[in-house]
C-alpha positions as CSV (number, residue, x, y, z in Angstrom):
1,X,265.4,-8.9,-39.5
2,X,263.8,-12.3,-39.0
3,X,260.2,-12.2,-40.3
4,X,257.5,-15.2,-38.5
5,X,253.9,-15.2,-39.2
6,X,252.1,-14.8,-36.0
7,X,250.3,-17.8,-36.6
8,X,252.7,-20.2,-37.5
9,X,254.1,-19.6,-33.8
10,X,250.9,-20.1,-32.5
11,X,250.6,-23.5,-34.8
12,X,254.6,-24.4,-33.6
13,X,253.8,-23.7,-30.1
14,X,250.5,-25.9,-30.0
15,X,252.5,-28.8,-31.7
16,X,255.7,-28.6,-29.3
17,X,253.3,-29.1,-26.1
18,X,251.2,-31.6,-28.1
19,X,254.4,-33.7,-28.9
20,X,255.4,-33.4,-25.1
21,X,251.9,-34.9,-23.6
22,X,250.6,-31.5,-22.3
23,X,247.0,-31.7,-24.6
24,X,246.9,-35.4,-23.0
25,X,246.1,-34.0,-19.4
26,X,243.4,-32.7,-18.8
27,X,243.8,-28.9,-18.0
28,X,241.7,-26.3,-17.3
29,X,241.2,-22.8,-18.9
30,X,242.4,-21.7,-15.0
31,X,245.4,-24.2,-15.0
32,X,246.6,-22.2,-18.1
33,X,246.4,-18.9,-17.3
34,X,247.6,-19.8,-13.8
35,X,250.7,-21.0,-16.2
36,X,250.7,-17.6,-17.7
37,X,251.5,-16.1,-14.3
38,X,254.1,-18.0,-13.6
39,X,255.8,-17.3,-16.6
40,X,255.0,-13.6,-15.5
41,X,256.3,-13.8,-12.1
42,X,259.6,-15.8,-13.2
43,X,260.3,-12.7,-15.7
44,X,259.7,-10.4,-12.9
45,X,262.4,-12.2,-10.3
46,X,264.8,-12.6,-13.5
47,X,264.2,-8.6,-13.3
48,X,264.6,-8.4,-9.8
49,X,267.9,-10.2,-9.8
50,X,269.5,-8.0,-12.7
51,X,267.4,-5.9,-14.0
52,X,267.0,-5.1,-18.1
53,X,270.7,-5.2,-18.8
54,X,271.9,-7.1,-22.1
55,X,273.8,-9.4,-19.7
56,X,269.8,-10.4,-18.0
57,X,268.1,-10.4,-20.7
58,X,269.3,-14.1,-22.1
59,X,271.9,-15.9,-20.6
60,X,272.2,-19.7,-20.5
61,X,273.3,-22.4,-18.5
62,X,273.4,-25.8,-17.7
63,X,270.0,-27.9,-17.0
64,X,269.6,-31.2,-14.9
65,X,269.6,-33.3,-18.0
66,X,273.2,-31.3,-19.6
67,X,271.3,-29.1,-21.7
68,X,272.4,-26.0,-22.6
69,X,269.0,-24.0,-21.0
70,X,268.2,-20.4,-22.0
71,X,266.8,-17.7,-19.2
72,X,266.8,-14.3,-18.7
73,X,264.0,-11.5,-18.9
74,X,263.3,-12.0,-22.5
75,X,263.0,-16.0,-22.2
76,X,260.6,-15.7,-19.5
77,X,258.5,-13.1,-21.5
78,X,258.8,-15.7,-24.3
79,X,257.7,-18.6,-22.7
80,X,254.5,-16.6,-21.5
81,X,253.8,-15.7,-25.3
82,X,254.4,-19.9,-25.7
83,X,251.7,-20.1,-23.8
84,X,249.6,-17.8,-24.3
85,X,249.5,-18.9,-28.1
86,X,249.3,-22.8,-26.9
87,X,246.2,-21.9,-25.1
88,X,244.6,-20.1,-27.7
89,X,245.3,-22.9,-30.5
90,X,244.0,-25.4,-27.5
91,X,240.9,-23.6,-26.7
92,X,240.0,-22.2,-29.9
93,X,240.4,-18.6,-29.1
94,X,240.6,-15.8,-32.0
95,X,244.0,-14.6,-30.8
96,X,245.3,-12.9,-33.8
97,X,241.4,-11.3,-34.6
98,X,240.8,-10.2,-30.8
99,X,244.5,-8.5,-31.1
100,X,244.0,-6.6,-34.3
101,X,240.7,-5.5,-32.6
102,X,241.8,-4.4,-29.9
103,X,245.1,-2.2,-31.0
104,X,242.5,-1.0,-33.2
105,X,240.7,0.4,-30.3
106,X,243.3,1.6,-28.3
107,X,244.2,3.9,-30.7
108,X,241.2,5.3,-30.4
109,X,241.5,5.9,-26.6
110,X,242.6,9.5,-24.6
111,X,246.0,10.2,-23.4
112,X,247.0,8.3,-20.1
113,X,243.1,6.9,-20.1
114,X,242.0,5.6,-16.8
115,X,243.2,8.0,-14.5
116,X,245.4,5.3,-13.0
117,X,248.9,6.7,-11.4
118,X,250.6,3.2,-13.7
């Protein structure tokens, strides 16, 4: 199994936008996560049209420029991780400390906490 360091994704994923102008605009902290969303919302209509069957969860096809583009489920959930770690490069924000922390936590919390029905 293929083994990546959490933060040289992070570090790869700041770099890629960077090379492609997106740290030359000016964006706010709400423009991101609004981005974020997006990605969210695109994996949930990938599910919506196939559902979580290996045949939906990365396909490819062509894009306007000829390239061979990859979609599905999975690429949608990985372009929100893109960037969600492009944002926290950008705006200096302890990703990899706040997430240790809180899986810390969690394990810490009752069974089905909340109350909440999902």
């Amino acid at each position: 199994m293929l083994s990546v360091k959490l933060i040289d994704l992070i570090n790869e994923a700041y770099k890629t936008a960077d090379e492609h102008g997106w740290h030359s605009i000016n964006r706010t902290f709400g423009d991101l996560i609004a981005l974020c969303h997006g990605e969210l919302s695109e994996a949930l209509e990938e599910y919506r049209d196939g559902g979580l069957n290996k045949d939906n969860l990365i396909y490819y096809k062509n894009d306007k420029e000829g390239n061979i583009k990859p979609e599905g489920v999975a690429v949608e959930i990985a372009d929100l991780l893109i960037r969600v770690f492009d944002l926290c490069k950008d705006m200096d924000i302890p990703i990899i400390d706040a997430l240790k922390i809180k899986m810390e936590y969690n394990k810490l919390r009752p069974y089905l906490h909340g109350g909440k029905k999902i």
